[in-house]
N, C-alpha and C positions, 0 to 999 in steps of 0.2 A: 828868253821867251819871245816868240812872235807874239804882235800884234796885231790883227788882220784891220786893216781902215775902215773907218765908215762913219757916215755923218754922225751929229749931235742924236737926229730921229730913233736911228739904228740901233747906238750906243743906249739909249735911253728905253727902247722898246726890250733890249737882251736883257740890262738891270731889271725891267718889272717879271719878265720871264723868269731867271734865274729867282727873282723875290718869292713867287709863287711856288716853286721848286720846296720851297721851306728846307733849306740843307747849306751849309757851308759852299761859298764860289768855288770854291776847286773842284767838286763835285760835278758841277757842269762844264762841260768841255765846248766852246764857239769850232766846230768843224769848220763852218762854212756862212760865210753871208753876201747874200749880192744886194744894192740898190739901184731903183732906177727912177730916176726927176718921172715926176706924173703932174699933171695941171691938166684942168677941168677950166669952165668959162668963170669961175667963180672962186676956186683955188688952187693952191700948190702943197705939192707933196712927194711921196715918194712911193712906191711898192718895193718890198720888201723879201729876201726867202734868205728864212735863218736857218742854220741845220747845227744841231746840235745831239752830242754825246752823251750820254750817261755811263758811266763803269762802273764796276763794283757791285757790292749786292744793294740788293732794294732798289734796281735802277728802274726797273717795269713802275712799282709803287711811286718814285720818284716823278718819272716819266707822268703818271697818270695826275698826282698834282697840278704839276705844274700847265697839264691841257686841260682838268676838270671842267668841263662847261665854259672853256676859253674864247669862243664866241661872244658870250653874256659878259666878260669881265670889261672892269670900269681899270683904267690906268692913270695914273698921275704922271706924266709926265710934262716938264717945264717946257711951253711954248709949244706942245707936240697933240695934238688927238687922233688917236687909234678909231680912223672909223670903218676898220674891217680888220675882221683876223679870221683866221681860221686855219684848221690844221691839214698842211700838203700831204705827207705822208707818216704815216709811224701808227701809234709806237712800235718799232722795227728791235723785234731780241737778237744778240749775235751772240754766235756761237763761245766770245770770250764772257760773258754774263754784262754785257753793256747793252745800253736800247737806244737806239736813235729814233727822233721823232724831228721833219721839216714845217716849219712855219710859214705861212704864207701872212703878209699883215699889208696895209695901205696906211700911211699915216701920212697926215693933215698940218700943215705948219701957219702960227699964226704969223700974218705979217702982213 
């Protein structure tokens, strides 16, 4: 199994994504993810684009979970605050009964 790198932010922003999903982690597939250092006069962070897979059936229904109202959601994440998300592109059906949906996020590191 690949692992695709990415900071602590990253890893911790895909867990509350996949949380929301409400479905077993196999289920969601990490296609793709880039980060990139962001700092402000005031803090440090990163922006973020997750791309991620869904297969199988109920992937649309899956898909729509896990974005319901994803702008409004609160994240726990340790040392990490999500002060922007929102959805790049999707949810995207492909002709194999999977749905792709890209995430755009900015998160905030304390330190």
């Amino acid at each position: 199994m690949n692992r695709l790198p990415m900071s602590p932010g990253a890893a911790g922003l895909v867990r509350a994504l996949i949380g929301r999903a409400r479905v077993a982690r196999d289920r969601i597939l990490l296609t793709g993810i880039s980060s990139v250092d962001w700092r402000s006069l005031l803090f440090n962070g990163e922006r973020h684009l997750i791309e991620i897979r869904i297969p199988g059936p109920y992937s649309g229904e899956i898909a729509d979970r896990m974005i319901d109202r994803l702008e409004d959601a609160e994240f726990s994440i340790p040392g990490v605050l999500v002060a922007d998300i929102a959805i790049a592109a999707g949810p995207r059906p492909a002709p194999d009964g999977s749905t792709s949906v890209k995430i755009e996020a900015l998160t905030l590191t304390a330190d």
